[in-house]
ChimeraX commands (.cxc) that place a marker at each C-alpha (Angstrom):
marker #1 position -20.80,-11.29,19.77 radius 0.5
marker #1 position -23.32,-10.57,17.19 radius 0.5
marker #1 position -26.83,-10.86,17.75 radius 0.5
marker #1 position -29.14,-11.06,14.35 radius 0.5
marker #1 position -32.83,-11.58,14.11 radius 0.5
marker #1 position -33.89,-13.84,11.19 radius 0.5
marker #1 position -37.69,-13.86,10.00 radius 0.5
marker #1 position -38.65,-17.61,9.87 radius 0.5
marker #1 position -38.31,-17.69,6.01 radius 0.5
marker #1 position -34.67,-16.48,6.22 radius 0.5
marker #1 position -34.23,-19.09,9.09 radius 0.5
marker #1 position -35.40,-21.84,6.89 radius 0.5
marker #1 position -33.45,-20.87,4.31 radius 0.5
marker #1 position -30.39,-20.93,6.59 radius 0.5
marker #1 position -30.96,-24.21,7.51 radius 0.5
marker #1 position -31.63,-25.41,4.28 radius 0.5
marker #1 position -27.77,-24.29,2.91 radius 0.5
marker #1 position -26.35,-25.75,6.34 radius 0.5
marker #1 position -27.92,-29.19,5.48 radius 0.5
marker #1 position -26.98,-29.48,1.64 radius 0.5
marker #1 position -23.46,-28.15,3.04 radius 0.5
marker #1 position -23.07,-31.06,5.51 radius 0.5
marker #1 position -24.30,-33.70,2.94 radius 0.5
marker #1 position -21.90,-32.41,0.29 radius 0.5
marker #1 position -19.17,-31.88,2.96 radius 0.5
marker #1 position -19.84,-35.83,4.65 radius 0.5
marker #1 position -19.43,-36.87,0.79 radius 0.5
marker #1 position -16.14,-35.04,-0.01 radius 0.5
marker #1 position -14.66,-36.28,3.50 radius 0.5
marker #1 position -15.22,-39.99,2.63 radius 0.5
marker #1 position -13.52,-39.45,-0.60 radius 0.5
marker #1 position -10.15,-37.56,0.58 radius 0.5
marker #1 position -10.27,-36.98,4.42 radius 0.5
marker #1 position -7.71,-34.34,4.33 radius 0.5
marker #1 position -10.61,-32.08,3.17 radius 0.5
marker #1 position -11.50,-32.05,6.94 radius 0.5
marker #1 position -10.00,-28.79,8.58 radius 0.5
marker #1 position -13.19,-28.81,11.15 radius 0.5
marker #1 position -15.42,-26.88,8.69 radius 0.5
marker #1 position -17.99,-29.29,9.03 radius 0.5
marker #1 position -18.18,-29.71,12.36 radius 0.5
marker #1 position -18.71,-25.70,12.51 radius 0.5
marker #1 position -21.25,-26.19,9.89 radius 0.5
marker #1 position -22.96,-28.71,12.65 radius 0.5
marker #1 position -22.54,-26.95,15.48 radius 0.5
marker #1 position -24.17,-23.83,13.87 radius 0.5
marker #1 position -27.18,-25.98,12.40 radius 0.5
marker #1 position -27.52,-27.51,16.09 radius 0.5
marker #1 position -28.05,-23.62,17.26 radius 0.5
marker #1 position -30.04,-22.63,14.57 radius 0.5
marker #1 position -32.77,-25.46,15.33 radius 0.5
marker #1 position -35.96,-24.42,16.59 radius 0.5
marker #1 position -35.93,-26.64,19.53 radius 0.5
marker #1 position -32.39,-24.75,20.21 radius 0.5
marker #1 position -33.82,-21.46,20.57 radius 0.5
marker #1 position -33.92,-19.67,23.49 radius 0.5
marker #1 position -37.79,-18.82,24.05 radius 0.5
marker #1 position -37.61,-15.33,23.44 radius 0.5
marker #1 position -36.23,-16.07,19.83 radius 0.5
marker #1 position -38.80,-18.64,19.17 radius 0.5
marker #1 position -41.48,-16.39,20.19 radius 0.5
marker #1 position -40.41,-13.59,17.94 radius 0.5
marker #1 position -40.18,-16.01,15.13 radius 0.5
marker #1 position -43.39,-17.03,15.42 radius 0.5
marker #1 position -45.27,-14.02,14.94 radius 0.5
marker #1 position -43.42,-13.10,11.81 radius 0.5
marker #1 position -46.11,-13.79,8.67 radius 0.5
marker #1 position -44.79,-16.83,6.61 radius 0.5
marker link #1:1,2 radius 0.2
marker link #1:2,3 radius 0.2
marker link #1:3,4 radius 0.2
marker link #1:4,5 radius 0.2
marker link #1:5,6 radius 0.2
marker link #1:6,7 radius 0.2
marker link #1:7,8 radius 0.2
marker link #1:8,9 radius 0.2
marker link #1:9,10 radius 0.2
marker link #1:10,11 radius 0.2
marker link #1:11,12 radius 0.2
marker link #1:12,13 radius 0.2
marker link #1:13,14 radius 0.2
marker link #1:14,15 radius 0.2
marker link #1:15,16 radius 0.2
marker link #1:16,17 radius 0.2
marker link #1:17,18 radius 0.2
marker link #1:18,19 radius 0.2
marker link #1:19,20 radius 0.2
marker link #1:20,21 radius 0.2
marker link #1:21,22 radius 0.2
marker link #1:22,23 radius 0.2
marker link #1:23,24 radius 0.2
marker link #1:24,25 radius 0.2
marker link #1:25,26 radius 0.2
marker link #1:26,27 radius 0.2
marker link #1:27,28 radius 0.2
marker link #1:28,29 radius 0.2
marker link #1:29,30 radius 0.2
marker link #1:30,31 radius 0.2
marker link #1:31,32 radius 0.2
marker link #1:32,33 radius 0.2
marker link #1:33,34 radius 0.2
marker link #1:34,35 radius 0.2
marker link #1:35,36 radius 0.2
marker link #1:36,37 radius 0.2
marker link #1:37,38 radius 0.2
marker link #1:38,39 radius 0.2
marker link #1:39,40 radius 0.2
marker link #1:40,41 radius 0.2
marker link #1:41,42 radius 0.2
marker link #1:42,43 radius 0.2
marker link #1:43,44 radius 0.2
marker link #1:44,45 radius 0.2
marker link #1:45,46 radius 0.2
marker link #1:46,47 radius 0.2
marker link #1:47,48 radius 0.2
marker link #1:48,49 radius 0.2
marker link #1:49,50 radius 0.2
marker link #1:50,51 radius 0.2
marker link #1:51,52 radius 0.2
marker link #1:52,53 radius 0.2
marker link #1:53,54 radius 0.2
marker link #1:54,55 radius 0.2
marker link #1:55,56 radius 0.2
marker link #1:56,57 radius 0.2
marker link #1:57,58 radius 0.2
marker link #1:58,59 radius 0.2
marker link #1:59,60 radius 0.2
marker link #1:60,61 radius 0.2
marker link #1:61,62 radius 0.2
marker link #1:62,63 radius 0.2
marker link #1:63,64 radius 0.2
marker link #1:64,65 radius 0.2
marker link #1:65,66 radius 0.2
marker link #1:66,67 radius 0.2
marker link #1:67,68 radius 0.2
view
């Protein structure tokens, strides 16, 4: 497994791509569902972990002392 840290502006930023991803992804789906090859739930499942309530503590306190 490997482990990254992310300042809080990168982890934003992450997010930020993961969400327009999804939308564009939930769009394309509805239009021609053989699109679907389980990238977007990936693309889920890795926003889920990347929430801040997901964090494990230690993460969340590390984030938070990083300057914005």
């Amino acid at each position: 497994m490997l482990t990254t840290t992310l300042d809080l502006r990168e982890l934003e930023f992450l997010i930020r791509q993961i969400d327009d991803y999804i939308q564009v992804m939930e769009f394309m789906i509805r239009k021609t569902p053989a699109l679907d090859h389980g990238e977007l739930a990936l693309a889920r499942k890795l926003r889920t972990k990347l929430s801040p309530g997901k964090q494990t503590e230690h993460r969340r306190k590390n984030i938070a002392k990083k300057p914005g």
